[in-house]
C-alpha positions in Angstrom: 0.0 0.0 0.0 1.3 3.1 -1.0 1.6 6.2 1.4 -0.7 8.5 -0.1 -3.1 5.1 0.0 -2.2 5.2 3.7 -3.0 8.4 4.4 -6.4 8.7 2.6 -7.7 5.2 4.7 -6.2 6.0 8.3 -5.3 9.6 8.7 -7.6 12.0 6.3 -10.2 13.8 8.3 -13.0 15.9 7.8 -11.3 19.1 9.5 -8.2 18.5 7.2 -11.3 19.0 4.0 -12.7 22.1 5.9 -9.5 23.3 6.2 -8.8 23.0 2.2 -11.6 24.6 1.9 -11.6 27.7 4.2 -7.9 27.9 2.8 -9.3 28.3 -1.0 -12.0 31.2 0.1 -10.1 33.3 2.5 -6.2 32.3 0.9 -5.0 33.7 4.1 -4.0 31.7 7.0 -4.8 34.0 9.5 -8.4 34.6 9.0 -8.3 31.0 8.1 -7.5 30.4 11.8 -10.0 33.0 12.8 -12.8 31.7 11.0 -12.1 28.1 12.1 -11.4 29.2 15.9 -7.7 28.2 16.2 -4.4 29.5 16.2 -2.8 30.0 13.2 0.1 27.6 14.4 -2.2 25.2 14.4 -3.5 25.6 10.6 -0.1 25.7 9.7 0.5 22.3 11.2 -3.0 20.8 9.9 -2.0 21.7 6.6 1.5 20.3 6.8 -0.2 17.1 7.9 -2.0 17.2 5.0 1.3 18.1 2.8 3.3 15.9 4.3 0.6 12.9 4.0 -0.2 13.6 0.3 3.7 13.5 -0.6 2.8 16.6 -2.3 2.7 20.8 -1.9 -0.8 22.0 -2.1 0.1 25.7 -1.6 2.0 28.1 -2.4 2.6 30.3 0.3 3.5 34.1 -0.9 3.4 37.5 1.0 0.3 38.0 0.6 -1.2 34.4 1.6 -1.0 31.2 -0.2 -2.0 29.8 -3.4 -3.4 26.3 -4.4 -1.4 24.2 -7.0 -2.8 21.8 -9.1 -2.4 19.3 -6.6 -4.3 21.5 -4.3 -7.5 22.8 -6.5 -7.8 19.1 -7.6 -7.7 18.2 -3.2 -10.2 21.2 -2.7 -12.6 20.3 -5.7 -12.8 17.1 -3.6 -13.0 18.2 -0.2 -15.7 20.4 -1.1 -17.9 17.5 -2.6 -17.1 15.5 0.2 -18.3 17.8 2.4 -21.4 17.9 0.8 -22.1 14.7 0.1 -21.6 14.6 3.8 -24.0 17.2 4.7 -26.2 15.5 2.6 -25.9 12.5 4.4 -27.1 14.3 7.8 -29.8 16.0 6.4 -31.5 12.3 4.9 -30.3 10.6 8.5 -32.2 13.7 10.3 -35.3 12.9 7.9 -35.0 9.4 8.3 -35.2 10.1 12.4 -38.2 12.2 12.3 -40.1 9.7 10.4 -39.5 10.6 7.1 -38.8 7.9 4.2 -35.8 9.7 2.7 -34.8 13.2 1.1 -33.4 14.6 -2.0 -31.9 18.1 -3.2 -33.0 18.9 -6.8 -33.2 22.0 -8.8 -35.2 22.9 -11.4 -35.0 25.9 -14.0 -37.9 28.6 -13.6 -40.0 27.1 -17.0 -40.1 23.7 -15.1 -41.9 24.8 -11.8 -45.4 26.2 -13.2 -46.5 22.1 -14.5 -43.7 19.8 -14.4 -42.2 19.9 -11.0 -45.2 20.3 -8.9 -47.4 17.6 -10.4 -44.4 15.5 -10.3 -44.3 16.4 -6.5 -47.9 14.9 -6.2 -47.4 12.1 -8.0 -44.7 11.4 -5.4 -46.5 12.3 -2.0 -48.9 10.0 -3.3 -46.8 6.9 -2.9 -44.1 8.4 -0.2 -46.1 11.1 1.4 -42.8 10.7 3.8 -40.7 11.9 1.2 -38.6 15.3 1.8 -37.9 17.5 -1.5 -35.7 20.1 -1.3 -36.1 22.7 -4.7 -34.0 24.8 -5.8 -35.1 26.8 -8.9 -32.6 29.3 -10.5 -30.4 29.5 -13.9 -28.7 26.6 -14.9 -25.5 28.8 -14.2 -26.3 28.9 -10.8 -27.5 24.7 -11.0 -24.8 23.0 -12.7 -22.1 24.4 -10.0 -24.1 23.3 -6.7 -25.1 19.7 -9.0 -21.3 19.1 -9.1 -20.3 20.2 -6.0 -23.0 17.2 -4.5 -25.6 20.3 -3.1 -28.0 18.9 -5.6 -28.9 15.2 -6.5 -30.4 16.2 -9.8 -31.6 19.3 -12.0 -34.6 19.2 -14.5 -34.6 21.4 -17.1 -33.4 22.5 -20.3 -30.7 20.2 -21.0 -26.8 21.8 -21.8 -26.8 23.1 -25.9 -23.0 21.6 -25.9 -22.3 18.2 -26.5 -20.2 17.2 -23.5 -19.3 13.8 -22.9 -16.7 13.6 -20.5 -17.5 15.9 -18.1 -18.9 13.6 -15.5 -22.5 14.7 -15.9 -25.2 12.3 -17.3 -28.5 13.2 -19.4 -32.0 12.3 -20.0 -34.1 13.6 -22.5 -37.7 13.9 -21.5 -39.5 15.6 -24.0 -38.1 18.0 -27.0 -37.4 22.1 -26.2 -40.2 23.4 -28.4 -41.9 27.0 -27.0 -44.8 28.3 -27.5 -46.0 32.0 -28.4 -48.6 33.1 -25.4 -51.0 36.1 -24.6 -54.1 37.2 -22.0 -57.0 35.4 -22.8 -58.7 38.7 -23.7 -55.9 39.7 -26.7 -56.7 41.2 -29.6 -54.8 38.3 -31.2 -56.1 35.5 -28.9 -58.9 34.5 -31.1 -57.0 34.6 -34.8 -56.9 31.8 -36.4 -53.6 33.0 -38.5 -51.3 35.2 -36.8 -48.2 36.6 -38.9 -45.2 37.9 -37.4 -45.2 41.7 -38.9 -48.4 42.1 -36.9 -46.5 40.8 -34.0 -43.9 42.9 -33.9 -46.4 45.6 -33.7 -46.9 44.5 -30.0 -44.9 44.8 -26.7 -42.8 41.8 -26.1 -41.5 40.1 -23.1 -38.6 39.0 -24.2 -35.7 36.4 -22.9 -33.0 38.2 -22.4 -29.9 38.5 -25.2 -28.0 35.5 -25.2 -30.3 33.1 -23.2 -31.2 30.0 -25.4 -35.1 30.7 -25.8 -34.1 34.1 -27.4 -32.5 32.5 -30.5 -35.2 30.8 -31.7 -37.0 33.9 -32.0 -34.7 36.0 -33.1 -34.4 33.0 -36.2 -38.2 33.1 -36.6 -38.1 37.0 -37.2 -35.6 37.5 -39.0 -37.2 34.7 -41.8 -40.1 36.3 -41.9 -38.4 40.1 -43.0 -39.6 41.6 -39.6 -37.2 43.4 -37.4 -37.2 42.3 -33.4 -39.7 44.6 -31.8 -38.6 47.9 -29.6 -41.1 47.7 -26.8 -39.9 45.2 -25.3 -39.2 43.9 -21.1 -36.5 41.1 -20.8 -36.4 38.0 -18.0 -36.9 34.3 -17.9 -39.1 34.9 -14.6 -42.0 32.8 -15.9 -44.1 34.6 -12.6 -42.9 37.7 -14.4 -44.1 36.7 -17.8 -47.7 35.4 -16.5 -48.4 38.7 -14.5 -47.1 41.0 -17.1 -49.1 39.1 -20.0 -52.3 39.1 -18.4 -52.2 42.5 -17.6 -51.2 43.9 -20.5 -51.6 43.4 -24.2 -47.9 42.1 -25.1 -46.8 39.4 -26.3 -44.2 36.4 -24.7 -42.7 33.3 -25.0 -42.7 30.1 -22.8 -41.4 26.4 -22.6 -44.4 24.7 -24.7 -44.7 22.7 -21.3 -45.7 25.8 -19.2 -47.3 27.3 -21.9 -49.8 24.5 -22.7 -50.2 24.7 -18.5 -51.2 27.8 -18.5 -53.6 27.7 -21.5 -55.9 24.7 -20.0 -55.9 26.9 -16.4 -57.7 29.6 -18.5 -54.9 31.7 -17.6 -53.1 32.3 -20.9 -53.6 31.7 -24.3 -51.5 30.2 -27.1 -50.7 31.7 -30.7 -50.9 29.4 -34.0 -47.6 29.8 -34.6 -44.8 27.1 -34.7 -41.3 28.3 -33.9 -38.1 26.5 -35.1 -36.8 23.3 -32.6 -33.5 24.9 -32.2 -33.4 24.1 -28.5 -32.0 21.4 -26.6 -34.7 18.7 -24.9 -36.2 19.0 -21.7 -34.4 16.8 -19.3 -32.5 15.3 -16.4 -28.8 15.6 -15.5 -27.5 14.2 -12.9 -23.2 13.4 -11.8 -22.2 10.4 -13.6 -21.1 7.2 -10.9 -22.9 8.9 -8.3 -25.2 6.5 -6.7 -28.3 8.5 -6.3 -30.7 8.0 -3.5 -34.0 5.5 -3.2 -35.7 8.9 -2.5 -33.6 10.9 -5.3 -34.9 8.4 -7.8 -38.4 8.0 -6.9 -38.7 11.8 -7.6 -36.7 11.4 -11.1 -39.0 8.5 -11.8 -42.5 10.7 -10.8 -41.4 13.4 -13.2 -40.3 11.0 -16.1 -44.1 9.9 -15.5 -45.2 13.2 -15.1 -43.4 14.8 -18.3 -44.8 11.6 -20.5 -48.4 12.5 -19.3 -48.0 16.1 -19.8 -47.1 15.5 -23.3 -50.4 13.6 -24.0 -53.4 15.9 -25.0 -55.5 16.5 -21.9 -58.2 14.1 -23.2 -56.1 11.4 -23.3 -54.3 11.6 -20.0 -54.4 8.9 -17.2 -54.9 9.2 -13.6 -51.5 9.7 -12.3 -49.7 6.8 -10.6 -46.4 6.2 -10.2 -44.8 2.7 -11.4 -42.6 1.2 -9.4 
């Protein structure tokens, strides 16, 4: 057995990983020490263990603080999954205490949590009403960090337009990225049977902002049909935004067809005949590759692959909801 295989087995702890990590935010051993209530002797040491242990320098110290090599952004990448793989652990042993059957951490981008995510939540309580979900809805910016840091057992959403392989994420496609065109129910243009896109433009827009991936399929569909992008326009991916903003005035948006279609059979919105070009990736799960995900993590992933498959069915033809097993 080599030494480093030693000192991973007997002698790594989790204060040597909080250290690795304090030491990365703060690159200063004092406030290191201060923030971690101990002398700064004593970090010094704790990371010489660690040094010493590894066979390897993981700093550089330098005037002004220290540094991590190679050897040390690879041992803090680590530490700070560890760590939160770790806290995950706690938070599903906590649940499991108090009665619960398990727990998962899951985000979800903004166009998923009108339809998707919560009737995927019911279709879950209704066989593990025990169940803990934690959401976290947000960019996928924001997502794919936390997801590979272990803060997040899966995301659902849009999946990633690059073709990355080897990255250690997996993906699932669950239904294709198509969006719709939507307005208030009450819109001059609700009850058209043919829409064209000059008379569109004529409108206020809410917009996705420039360079998101719903604004290119627009900006395609416009500039096909000889009609410049409008100039009254508001910009976000808030989908609360959009619905408030559409219904109380007369402009016009654009939504995940899945949200869209949600909102048309609550009577809240309406949808245009128009058909934009597929240019977006599916609708999806990712997830870290080799990870072994939770019985609770993939009950959830296996109530919205249910879910997503009814929602794509017209109304008329959808089942009661039950989740397989």
């Amino acid at each position: 057995m080599s030494e480093i295989d030693r000192f991973f087995r007997a002698q790594l702890k989790p204060r040597h990983l909080q250290l690795l990590v304090a030491l990365d935010d703060m690159r200063n051993l004092g406030k290191v020490a201060l923030s971690l209530h101990v002398s700064q002797p004593a970090v010094s040491l704790t990371l010489g263990e660690l040094e010493r242990g590894l066979g390897v320098r993981l700093f550089e110290r330098t005037a002004r603080g220290v540094n991590p090599t190679i050897f040390g952004e690879c041992m803090i990448r680590q530490a700070r999954s560890m760590l939160s793989g770790l806290a995950q652990t706690r938070d599903e042993l906590r649940a499991l205490m108090s009665g619960a059957s398990g727990r998962c951490s899951v985000g979800a981008l903004p166009a998923m949590t009108p339809a998707l995510v919560p009737q995927a939540l019911q279709l879950l309580k209704q066989s593990a009403p025990t169940t803990t979900v934690a959401l976290h809805e947000g960019p996928m910016d924001v997502l794919l960090p936390a997801l590979r840091r272990g803060g997040l057992d899966f995301i659902v959403g849009r999946l990633r337009s690059e073709a990355l392989v080897d990255d250690g994420l997996a993906e699932k496609p669950l239904f294709d990225g198509a969006s719709a065109l939507v307005v208030r129910p009450g819109h001059p243009l609700a009850r058209k049977r043919r829409v064209d896109w000059a008379t569109l433009a004529e409108f206020a827009w809410i917009l996705p902002p420039v360079g998101s991936l719903p604004r290119e399929p627009l900006e395609v569909a416009f500039r096909e049909h000889g009609v410049g992008m409008p100039s009254n326009t508001v910009e976000t991916l808030s989908t609360h935004v959009i619905l408030a903003y559409l219904q109380s005035t007369d402009a016009v948006g654009l939504l995940s067809r899945i949200a869209a279609l949600h909102y048309s059979e609550q009577g809240m919105l309406a949808m245009l005949p128009l058909d934009l070009p597929h240019l977006l990736r599916p609708i999806g799960l990712t997830w870290r590759r080799g990870t072994a995900l939770s019985p609770a993590a993939q009950q959830f992933m296996r109530a919205i692959e249910e879910t997503s498959e009814r929602l794509a069915q017209p109304r008329t033809q959808r089942g009661k909801p039950r989740l397989k097993r």
